[in-house]
N, C-alpha and C positions, 0 to 999 in steps of 0.2 A: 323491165328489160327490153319491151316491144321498144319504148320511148327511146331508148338510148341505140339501140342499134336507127331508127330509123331517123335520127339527126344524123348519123353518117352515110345512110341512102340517101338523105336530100341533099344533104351538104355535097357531098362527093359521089355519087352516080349518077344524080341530074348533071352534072355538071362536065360529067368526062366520058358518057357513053351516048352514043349518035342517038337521034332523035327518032324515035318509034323501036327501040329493042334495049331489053333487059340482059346484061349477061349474066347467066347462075355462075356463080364464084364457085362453091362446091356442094358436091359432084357436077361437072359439067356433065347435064343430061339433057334440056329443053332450053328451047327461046324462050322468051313471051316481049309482048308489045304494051307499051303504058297502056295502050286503052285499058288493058284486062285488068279485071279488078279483084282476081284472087290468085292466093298464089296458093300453091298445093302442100300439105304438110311435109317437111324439110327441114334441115339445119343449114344454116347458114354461119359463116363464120367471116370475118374481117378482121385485118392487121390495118391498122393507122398508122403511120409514121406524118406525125408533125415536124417538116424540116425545122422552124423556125426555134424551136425549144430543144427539138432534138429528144422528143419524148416519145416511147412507143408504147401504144396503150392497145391492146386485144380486147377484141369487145364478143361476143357472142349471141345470138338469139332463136332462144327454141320455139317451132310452133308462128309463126307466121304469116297472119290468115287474111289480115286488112289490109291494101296499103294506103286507104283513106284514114284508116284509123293512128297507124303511123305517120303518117303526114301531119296529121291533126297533133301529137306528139311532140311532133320535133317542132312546128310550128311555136307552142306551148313552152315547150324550152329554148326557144331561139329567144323567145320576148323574155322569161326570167331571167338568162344569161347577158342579155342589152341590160334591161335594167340595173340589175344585181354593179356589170362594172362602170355604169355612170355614178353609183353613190361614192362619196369620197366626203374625207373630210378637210377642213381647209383650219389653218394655223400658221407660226412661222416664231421663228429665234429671236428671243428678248437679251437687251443688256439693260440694266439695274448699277447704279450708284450703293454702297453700302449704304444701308441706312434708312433708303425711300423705297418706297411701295411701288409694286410693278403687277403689270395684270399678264397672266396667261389665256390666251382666248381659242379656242373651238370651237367650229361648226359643224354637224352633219346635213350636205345637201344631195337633194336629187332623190328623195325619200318620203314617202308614206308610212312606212309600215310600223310598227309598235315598237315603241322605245321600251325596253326593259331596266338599262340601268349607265347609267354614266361611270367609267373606274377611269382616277386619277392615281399615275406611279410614276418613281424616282428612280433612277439612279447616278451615281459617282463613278470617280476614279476610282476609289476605297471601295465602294461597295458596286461591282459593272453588272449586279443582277438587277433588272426591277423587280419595285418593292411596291406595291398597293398602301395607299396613305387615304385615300379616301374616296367614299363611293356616294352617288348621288342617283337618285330614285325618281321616277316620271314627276312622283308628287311633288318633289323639291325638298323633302326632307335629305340632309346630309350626314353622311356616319363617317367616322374619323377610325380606319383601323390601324393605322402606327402613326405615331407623331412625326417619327423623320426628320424630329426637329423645327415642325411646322405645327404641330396643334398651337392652338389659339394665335394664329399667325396668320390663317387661311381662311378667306372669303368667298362665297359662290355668289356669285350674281349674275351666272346665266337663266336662260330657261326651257325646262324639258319640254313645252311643251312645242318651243319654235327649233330644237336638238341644239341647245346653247351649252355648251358644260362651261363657260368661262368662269376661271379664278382669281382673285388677287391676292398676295404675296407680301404683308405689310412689314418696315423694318426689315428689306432684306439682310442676310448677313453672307458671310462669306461661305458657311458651309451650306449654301443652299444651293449655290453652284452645280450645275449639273445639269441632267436631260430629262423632262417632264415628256408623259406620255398622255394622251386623252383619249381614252377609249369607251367607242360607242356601239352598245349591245343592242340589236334590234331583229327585231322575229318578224321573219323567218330565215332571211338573209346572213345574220350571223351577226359577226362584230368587225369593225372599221375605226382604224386609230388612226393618231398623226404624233410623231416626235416632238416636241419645242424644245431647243437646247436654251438653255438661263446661263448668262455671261454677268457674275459680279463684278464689277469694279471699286477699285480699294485705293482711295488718295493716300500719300502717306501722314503716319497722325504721331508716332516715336521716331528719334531717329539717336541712336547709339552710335557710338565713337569709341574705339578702343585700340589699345599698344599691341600691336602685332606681333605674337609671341616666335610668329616660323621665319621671319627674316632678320638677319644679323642688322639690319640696318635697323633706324628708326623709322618705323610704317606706322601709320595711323588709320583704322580702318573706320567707315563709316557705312552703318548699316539699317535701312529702312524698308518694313515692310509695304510692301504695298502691289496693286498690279490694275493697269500693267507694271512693271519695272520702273524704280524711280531714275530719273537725269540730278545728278549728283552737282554740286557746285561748295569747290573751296573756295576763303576769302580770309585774308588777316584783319581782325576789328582794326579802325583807324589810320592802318597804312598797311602800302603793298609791300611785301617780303620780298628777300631779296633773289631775283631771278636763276643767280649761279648755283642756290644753298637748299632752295626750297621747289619741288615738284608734281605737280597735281596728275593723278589718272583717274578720271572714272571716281572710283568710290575710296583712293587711297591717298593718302598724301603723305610724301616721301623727304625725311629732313636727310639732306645728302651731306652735310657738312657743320656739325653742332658749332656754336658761336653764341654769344649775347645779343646777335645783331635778328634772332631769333625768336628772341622772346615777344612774345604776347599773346592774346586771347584769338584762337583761327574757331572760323565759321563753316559746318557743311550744312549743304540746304540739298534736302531732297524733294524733287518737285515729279509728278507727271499730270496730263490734263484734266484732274481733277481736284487738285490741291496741292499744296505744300508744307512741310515745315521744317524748322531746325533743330540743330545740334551745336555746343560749342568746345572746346577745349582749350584751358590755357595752358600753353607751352614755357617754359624756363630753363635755359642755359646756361652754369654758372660761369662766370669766366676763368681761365686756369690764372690770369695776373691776378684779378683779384683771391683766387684761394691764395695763391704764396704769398702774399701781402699780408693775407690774415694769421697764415703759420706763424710767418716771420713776429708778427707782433705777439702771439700769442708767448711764442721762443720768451722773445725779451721780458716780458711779464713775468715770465716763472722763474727768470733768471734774477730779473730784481728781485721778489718775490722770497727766493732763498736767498740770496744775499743778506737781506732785512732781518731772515729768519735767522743767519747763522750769527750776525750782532749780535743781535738780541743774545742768542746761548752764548754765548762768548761772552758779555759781560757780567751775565746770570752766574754763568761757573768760578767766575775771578771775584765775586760777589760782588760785586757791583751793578747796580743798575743802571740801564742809562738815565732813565730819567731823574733815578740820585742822586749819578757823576752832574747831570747838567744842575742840581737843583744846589750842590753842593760845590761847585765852579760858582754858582751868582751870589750864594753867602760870602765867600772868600773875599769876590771883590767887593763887596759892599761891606765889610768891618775892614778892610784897608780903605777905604774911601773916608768913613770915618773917624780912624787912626789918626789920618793927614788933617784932616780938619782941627782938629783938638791941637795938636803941633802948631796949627799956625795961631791957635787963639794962647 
């Protein structure tokens, strides 16, 4: 308690009260002059107000008898308190490609003191708590306490004993997205972290096409995962469509006017600067001449068709067949063929 009121004697009544006199804060009862070197048994009280924070902290001290020993004191805590906010740690925000291996890296500088333990944590969008995945020891043994989706995925290859905690991250994936913490436990001073936010990126590798159920018209939509966001491109295989009938946005493409003059195989290609790929759909338009062409023929067909069939019953009931009638029409003329012949002989 001596210590902590007497960094607010030095800090602030060396600094604001004239040179050769003490004022007792309370009870105002005596002077005294720096020379003196005791001060008589009393309570002393002090109100701090720190503009800068806007914090107000009441300090108190009973009983004091030295003011070489407070000095000594505040001295003592002025150098822990330098020290203490020079230690930091240093890091910064990774982007990763799905797929390849990416390092997180940590350091603690501006430090002596005994490393206790290095702790690595996660968090997401889905999950905004962190979460401790894994802890690392002066020795450099490592303990894995939730996978998080990274057990046997996570590498340590700094070293405790230069305050390295660096990790690497092999086969990132997409859920691994997120903000990694590195925190550094060391005695007496406490613990010191730093943030690294982890940026995946995702070229696209599906890209789906489909008949757009919520507009009356005919929409085609095409849809690829990927991020950032993919740049969409339509295309007709082998020739361009015709400009009046057919219209591209973005990820949709819009037949504004059915025709034959429509059909063929269309192209979307999803790209962003990491990759690309595609999708394709073939489109067919019947024409309405040629259906009525095909009724119409189909009409006539059914129409011969009974026609043929009602002969037929019709000589079937009168019993005759036709193929009798014609078999029995070519005997007829061939025994009068040969009738005439005999006559002439």
């Amino acid at each position: 308690m001596r210590c902590l009121l007497a960094t607010l004697l030095f800090t602030k009544f060396l600094e604001r009260i004239p040179v050769g006199t003490f004022h007792k804060l309370y009870p105002p009862k005596t002077t005294f002059t720096r020379q003196k070197k005791h001060l008589e048994e009393e309570e002393l009280f002090l109100l701090w107000t720190n503009i800068t924070n806007k914090l107000r902290v009441t300090l108190a001290m009973r009983r004091a008898k030295h003011v070489t020993e407070a000095v000594l004191c505040c001295v003592i805590l002025l150098v822990i308190q330098r020290s203490s906010e020079s230690i930091r740690v240093i890091g910064g925000s990774r982007t990763v490609v799905q797929g390849e291996d990416v390092d997180l890296s940590c350091r603690l500088l501006e430090t002596d003191e005994e490393l206790e333990q290095i702790t690595w944590q996660k968090r997401t969008l889905e999950e905004p708590e962190n979460h401790n995945f894994l802890l690392i020891y002066p020795s450099g043994v490592t303990d894995f306490i939730s996978s998080n989706g990274l057990e046997n995925r996570v590498q340590f290859f700094g070293n405790p004993a230069e305050n390295i905690g660096s990790i690497r991250i092999t086969a990132a994936r997409l859920l691994d997205e997120g903000t990694f913490t590195c925190v550094f436990s060391v005695f007496p001073s406490g613990v010191y972290s730093i943030e690294i936010p982890l940026t995946v990126l995702d070229p696209p590798q599906t890209v789906n096409i489909t008949l757009s159920e919520a507009s009356p018209a005919t929409v085609f939509l095409c849809v690829a995962d990927s991020n950032p966001k993919a740049f969409y491109t339509w295309t007709r295989v082998g020739q361009p469509w015709p400009q009046s009938a057919v219209r591209a946005e973005g990820n949709t493409l819009h037949l504004i006017s059915l025709s034959s003059e429509l059909n063929g195989l269309y192209s979307c290609e999803a790209s962003n600067p990491y990759g690309r790929a595609t999708g394709s759909q073939y489109v067919h338009v019947a024409s309405y001449t040629s259906a009525a062409c095909w009724v119409l023929l189909v009409i006539i067909f059914l129409i011969v068709a009974a026609a043929a069939a009602g002969l037929v019953w019709y000589r079937w009931k009168n019993g005759k067949c036709l193929w009798s009638s014609v078999m029995g029409d070519h005997q007829f003329e061939a025994q009068s063929q040969v009738e005439e012949e005999e006559a002439e002989m």
